[in-house]
N, CA, C and O of each residue as an XYZ file, in Angstrom:
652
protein
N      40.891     20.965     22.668
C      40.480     21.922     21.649
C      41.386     23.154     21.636
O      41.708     23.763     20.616
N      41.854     23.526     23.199
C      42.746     24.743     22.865
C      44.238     24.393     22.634
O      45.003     25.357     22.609
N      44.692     23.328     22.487
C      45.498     22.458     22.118
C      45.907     22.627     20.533
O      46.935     22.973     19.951
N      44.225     22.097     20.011
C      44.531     22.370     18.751
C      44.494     23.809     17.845
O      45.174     24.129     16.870
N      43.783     24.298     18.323
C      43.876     26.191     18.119
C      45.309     26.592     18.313
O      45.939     27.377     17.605
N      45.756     25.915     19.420
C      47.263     26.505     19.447
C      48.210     26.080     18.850
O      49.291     26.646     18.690
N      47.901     25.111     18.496
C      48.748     24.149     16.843
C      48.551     25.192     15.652
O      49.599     25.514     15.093
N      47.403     25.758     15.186
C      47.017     25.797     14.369
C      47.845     27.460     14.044
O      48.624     27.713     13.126
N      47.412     28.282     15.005
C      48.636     29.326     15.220
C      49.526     29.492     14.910
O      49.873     30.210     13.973
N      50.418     28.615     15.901
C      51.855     28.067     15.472
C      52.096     27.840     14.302
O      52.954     28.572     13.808
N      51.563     26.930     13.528
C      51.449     27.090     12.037
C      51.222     27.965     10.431
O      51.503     27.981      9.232
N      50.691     28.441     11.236
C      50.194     30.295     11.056
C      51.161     30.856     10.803
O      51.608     31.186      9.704
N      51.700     31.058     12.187
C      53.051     31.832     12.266
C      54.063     31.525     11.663
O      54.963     32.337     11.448
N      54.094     30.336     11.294
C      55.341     29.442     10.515
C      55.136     29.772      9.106
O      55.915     30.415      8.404
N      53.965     29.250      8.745
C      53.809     29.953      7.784
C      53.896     31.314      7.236
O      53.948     31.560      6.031
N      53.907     32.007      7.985
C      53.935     33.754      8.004
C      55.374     34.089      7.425
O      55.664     34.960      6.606
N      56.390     32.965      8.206
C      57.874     33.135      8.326
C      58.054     34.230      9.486
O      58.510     35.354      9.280
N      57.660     33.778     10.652
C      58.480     34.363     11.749
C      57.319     34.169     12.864
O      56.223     33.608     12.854
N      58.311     35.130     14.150
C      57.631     34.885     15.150
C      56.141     35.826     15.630
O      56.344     37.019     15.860
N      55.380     35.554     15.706
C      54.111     36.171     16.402
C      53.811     37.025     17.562
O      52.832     37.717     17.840
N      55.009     36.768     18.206
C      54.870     37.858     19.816
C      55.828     38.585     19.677
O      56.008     39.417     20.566
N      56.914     38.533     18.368
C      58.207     39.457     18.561
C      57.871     40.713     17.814
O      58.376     41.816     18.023
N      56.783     40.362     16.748
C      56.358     41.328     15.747
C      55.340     42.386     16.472
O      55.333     43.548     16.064
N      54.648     42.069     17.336
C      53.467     42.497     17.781
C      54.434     43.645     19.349
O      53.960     43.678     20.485
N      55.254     44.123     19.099
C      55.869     44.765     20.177
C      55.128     46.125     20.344
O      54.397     46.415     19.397
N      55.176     46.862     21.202
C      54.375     47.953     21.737
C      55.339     48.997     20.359
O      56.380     48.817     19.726
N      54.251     50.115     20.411
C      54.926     51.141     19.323
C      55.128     52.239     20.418
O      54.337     52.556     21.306
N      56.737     52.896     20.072
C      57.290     53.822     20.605
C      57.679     55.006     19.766
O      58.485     55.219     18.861
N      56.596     55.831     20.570
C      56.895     57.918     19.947
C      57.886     58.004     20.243
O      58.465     57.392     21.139
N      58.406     59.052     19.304
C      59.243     60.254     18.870
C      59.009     61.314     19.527
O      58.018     61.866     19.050
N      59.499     61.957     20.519
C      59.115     63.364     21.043
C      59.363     64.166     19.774
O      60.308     63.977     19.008
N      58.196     65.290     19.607
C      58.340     66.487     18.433
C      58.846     67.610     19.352
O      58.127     68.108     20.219
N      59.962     67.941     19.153
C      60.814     69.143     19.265
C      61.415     69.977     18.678
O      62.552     69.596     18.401
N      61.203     70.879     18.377
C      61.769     72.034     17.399
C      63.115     72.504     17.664
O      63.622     72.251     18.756
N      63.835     73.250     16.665
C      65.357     73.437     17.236
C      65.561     74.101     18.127
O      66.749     74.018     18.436
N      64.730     75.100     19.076
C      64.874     75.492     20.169
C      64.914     74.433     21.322
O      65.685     74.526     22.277
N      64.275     73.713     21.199
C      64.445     72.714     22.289
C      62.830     72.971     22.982
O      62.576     73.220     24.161
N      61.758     72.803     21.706
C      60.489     73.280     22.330
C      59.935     72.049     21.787
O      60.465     71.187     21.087
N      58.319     72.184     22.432
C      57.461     71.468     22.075
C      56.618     72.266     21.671
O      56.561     73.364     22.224
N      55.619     71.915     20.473
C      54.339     73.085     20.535
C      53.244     72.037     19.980
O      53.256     70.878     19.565
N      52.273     73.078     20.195
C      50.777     72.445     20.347
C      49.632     73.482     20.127
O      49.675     74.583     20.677
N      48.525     73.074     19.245
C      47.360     73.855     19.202
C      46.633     73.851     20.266
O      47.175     73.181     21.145
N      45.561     74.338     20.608
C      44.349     73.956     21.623
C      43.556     74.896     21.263
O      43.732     76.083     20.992
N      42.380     74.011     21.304
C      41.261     74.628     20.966
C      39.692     74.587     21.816
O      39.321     73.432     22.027
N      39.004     75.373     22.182
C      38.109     75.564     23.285
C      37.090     76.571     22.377
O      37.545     77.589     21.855
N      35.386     76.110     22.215
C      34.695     77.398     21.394
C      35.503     78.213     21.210
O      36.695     77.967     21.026
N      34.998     79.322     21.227
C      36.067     79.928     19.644
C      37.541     80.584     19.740
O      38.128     81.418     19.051
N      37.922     79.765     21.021
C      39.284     80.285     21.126
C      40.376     79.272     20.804
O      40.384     78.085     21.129
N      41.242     79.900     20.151
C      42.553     78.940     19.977
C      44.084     79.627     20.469
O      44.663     80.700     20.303
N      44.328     78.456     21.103
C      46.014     79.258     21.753
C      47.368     78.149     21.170
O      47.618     76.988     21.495
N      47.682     78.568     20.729
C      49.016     78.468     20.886
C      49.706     77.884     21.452
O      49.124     78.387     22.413
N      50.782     76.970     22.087
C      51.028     76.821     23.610
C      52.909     76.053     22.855
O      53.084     75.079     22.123
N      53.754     76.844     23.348
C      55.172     75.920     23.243
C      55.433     75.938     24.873
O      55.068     76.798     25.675
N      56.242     74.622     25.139
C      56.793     74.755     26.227
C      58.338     74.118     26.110
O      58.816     73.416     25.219
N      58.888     74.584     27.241
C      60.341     73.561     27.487
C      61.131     73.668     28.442
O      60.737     74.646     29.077
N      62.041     73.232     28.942
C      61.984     72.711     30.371
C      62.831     74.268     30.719
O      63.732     74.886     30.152
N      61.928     74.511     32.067
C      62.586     75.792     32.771
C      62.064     75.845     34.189
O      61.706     74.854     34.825
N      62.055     76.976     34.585
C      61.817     77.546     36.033
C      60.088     77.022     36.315
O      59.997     76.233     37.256
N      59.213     77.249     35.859
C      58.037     77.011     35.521
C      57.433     78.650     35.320
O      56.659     79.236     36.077
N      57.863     79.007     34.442
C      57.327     80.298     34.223
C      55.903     80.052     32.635
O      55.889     79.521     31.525
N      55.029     80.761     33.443
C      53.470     80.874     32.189
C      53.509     82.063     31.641
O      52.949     82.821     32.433
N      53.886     82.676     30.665
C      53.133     83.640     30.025
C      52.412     83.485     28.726
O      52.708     82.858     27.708
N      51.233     84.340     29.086
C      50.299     84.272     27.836
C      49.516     85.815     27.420
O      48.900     86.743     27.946
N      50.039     85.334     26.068
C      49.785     87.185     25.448
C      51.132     87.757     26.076
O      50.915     88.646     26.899
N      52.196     87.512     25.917
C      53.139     88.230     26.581
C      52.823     88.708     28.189
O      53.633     89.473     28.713
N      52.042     88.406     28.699
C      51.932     88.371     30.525
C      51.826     87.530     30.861
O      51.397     86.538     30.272
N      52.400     87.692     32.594
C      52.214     86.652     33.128
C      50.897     85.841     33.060
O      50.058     86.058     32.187
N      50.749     84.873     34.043
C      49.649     84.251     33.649
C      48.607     84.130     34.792
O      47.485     83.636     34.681
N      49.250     84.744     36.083
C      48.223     85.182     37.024
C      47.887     86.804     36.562
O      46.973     87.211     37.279
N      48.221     87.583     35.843
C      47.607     89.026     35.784
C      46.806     88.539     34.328
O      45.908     89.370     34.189
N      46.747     87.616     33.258
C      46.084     87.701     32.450
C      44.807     86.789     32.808
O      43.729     87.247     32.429
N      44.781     85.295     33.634
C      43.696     85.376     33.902
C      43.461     85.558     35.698
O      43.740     84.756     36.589
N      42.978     86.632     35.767
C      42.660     86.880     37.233
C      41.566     85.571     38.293
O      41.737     85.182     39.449
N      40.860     85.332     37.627
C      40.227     84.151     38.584
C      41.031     83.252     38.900
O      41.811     82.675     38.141
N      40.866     83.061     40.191
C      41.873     81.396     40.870
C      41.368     80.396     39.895
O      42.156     79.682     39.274
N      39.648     80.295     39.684
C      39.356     78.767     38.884
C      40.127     78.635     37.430
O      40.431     77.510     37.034
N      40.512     80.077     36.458
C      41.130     79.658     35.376
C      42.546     79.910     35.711
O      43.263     80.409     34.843
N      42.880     79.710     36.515
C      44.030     79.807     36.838
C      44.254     78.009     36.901
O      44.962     77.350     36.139
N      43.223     77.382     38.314
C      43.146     75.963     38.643
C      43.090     75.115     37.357
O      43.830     74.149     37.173
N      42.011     75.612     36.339
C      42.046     74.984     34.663
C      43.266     74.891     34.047
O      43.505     73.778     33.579
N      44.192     75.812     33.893
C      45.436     75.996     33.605
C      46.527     75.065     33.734
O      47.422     74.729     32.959
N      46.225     74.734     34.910
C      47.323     74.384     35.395
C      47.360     72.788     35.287
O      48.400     72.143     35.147
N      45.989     72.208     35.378
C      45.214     70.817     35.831
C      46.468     70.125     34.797
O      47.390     69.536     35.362
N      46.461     70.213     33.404
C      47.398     69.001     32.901
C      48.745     68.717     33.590
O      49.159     67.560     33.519
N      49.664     69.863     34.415
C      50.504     69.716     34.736
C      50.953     68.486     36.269
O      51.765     67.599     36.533
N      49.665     69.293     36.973
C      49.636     68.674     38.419
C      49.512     67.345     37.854
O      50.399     66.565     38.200
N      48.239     66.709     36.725
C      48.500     65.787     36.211
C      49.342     64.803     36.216
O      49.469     63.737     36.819
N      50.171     65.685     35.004
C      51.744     64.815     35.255
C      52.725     64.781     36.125
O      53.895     64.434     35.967
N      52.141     65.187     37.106
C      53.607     65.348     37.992
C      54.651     66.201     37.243
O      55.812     65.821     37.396
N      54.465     67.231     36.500
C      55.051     68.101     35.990
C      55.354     69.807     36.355
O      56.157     70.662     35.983
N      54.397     69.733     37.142
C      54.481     71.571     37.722
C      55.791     72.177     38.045
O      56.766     71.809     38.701
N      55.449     73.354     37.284
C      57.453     73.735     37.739
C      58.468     73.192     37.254
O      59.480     73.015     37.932
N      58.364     72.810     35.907
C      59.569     72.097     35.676
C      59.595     72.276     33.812
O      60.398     71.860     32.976
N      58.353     73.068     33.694
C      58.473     73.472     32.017
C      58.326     75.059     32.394
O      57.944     75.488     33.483
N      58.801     76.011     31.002
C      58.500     77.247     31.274
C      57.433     77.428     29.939
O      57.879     77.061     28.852
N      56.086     77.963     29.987
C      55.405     77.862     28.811
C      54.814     79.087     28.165
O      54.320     80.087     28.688
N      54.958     78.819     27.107
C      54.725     80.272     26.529
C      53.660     80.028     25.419
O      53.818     79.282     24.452
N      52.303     80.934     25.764
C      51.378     81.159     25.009
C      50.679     81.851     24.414
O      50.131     82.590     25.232
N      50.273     82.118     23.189
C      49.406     83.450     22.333
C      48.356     82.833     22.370
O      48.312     81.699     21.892
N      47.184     83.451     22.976
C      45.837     83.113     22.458
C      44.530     84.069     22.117
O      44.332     85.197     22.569
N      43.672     83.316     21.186
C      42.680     84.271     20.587
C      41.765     83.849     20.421
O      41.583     82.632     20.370
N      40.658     84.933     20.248
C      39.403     84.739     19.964
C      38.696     83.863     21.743
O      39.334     83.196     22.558
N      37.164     84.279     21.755
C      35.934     83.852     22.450
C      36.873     84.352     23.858
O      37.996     84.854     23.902
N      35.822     83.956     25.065
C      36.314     84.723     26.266
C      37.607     83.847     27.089
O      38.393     82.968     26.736
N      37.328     84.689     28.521
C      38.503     84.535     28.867
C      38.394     82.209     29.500
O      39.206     81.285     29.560
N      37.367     82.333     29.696
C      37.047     80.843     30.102
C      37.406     80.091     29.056
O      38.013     79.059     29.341
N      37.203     80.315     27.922
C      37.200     79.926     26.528
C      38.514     79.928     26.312
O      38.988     78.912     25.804
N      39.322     80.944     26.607
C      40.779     80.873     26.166
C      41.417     79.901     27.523
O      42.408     79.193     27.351
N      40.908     79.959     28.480
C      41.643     78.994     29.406
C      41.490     77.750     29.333
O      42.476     77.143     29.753
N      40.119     76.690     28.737
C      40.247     75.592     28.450
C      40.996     75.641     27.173
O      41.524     74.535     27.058
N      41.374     76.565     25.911
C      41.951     76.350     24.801
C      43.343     76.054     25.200
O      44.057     75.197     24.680
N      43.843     77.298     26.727
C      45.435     76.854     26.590
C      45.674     75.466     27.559
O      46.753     74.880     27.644
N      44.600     75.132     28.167
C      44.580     73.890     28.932
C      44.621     72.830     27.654
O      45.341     71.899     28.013
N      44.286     72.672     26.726
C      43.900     71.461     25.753
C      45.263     71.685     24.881
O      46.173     70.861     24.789
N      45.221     72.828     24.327
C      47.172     73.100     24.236
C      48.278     72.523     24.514
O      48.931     71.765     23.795
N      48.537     72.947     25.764
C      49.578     72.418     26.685
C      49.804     70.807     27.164
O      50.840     70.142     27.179
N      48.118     70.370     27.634
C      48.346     68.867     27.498
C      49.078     68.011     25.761
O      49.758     67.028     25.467
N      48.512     68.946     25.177
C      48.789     68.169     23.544
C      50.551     68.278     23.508
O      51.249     67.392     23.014
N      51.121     69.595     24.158
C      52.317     69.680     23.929
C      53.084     68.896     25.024
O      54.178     68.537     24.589
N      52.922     68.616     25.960
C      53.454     67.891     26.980
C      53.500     66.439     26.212
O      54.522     65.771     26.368
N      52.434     65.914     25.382
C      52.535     64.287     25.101
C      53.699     64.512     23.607
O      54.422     63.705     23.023
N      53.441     65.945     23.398
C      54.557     65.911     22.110
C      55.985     66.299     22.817
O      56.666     66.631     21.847
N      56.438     66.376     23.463
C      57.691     66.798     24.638
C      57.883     65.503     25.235
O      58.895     64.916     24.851
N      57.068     64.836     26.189
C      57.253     63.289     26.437
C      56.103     62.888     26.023
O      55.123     63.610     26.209
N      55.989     61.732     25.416
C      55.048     60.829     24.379
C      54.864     60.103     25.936
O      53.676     59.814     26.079
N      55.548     59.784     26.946
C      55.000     58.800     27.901
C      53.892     59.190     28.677
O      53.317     58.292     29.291
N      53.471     60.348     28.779
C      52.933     60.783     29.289
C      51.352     61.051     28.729
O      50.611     61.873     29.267
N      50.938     60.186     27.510
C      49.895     60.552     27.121
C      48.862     59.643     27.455
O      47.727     59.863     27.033
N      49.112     58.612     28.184
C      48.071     57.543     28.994
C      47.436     58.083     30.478
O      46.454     57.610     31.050
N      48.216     59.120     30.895
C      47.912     59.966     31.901
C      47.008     60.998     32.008
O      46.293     61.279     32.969
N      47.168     61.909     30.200
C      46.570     62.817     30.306
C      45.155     62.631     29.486
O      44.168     63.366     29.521
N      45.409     61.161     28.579
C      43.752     60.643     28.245
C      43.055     60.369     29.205
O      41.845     60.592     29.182
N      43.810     59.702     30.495
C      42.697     59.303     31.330
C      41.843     60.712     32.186
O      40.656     60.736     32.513
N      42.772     61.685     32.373
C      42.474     62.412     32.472
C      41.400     63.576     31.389
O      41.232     64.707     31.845
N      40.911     63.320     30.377
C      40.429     63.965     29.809
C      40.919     65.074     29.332
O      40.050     65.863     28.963
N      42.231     65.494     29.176
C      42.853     66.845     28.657
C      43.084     66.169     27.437
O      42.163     65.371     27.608
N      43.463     65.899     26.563
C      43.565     65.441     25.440
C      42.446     65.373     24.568
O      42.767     65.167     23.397
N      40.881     65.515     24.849
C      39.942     65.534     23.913
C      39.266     66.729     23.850
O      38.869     67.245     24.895
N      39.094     67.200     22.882
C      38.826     68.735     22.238
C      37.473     68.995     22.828
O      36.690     68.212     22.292
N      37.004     69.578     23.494
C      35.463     70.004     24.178
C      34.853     70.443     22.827
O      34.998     71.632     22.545
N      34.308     69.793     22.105
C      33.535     70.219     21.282
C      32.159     71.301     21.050
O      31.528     71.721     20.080
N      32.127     71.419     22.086
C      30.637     72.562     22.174
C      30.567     73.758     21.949
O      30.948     74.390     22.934
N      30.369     74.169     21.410
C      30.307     75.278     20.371
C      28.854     76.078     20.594
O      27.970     75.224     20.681
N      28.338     77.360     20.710
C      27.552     78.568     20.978
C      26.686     78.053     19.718
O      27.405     78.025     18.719
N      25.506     77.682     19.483
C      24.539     77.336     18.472
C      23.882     78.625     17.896
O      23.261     79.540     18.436
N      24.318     78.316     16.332
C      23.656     79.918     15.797
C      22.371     80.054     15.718
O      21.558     79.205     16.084
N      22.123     81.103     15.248
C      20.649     82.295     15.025
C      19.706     81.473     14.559
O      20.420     80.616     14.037
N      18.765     81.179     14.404
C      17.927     80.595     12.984
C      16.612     81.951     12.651
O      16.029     82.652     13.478
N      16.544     81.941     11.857
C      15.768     82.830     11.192
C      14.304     82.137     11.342
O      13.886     81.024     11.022
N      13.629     83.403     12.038
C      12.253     82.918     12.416
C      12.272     83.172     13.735
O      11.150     83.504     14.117
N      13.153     83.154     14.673
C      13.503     82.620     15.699
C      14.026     84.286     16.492
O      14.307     85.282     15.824
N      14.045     84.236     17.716
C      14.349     85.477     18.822
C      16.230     85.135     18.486
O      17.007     85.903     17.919
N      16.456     84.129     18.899
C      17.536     83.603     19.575
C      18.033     82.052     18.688
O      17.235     81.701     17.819
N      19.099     81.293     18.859
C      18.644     80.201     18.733
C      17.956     79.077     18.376
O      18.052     78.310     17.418
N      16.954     79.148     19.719
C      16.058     78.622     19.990
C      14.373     79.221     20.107
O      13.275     78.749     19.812
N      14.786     80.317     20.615
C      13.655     81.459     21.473
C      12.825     81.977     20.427
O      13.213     82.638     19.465
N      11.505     81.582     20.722
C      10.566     82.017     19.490
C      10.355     83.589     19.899
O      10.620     84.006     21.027
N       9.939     84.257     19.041
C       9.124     85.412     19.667
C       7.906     85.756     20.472
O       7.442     84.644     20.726
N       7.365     86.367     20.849
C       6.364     86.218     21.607
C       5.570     86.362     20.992
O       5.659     87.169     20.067
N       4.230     85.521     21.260
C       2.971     84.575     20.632
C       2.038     85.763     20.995
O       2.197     86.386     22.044
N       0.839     86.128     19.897
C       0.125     87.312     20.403
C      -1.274     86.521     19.790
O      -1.160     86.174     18.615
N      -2.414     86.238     20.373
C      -3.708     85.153     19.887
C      -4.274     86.943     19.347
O      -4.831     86.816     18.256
N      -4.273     87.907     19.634
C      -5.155     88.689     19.287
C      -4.038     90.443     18.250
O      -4.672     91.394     17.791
């Protein structure tokens, strides 16, 4: 029976006019590079969005025009920061430069974290099976839920009075 399925294929393919495993070849990216010799990338985190170009240097971070240990002072958004790189086996070997805005400073550090991974797969395209598995590549969608009218908060009713 798988004999004849595989006849039937073959025939397929003949019919098609050509071969079946030569057509079906893996698809190969284009690195996006700008005439500087950059990569760039959005990222986005609640309501912050950064910016992020990189390209190959010393491994220097600045963001907002500072460095990137005096702009975010905590070690953990510092550790967020950095996560796509260690990733790739890349640390130290891009210099990256970022503007970012809007929501806080946590907020702007997963934005330039989601950034930078996006620009690294646009700089090397090989590298984007690494950073899906890793989860830097998908946009944290969660977002601060607005007001509703009626409502304290949110959610939060006002306080209930029987008398």
């Amino acid at each position: 029976m798988a004999d004849e399925e595989a006849t039937k294929l073959e025939d397929l393919a003949e019919a098609l006019g050509g071969d079946v495993a030569a057509e079906a070849a893996p698809i190969v990216y284009e690195p996006k590079i700008d005439a500087q010799g950059r990569a760039y990338a959005t990222g986005k985190r609640k309501n912050a969005v950064a910016r992020v170009w990189i390209k190959p240097g010393a491994g220097r971070v600045t963001v907002n025009g500072r460095e990137f240990e005096k702009y975010f002072a905590r070690p953990v958004l510092r550790m967020v920061l950095q996560q796509p790189m260690i990733a790739a086996e890349r640390k130290d070997q891009y210099d990256i430069v970022c503007t970012v805005s809007g929501g806080g400073l946590s907020g702007q550090a997963g934005a330039v974290r989601h950034g930078l991974a996006r620009a690294l797969t646009h700089y090397e395209p090989g590298l984007r099976g690494v950073l899906k598995k890793g989860g830097f590549l998908t946009r944290d969608s969660r977002v601060v839920e607005r007001k509703k009218y009626g409502k304290a908060k949110a959610r939060r009713s006002f306080q209930f009075s029987k008398r």
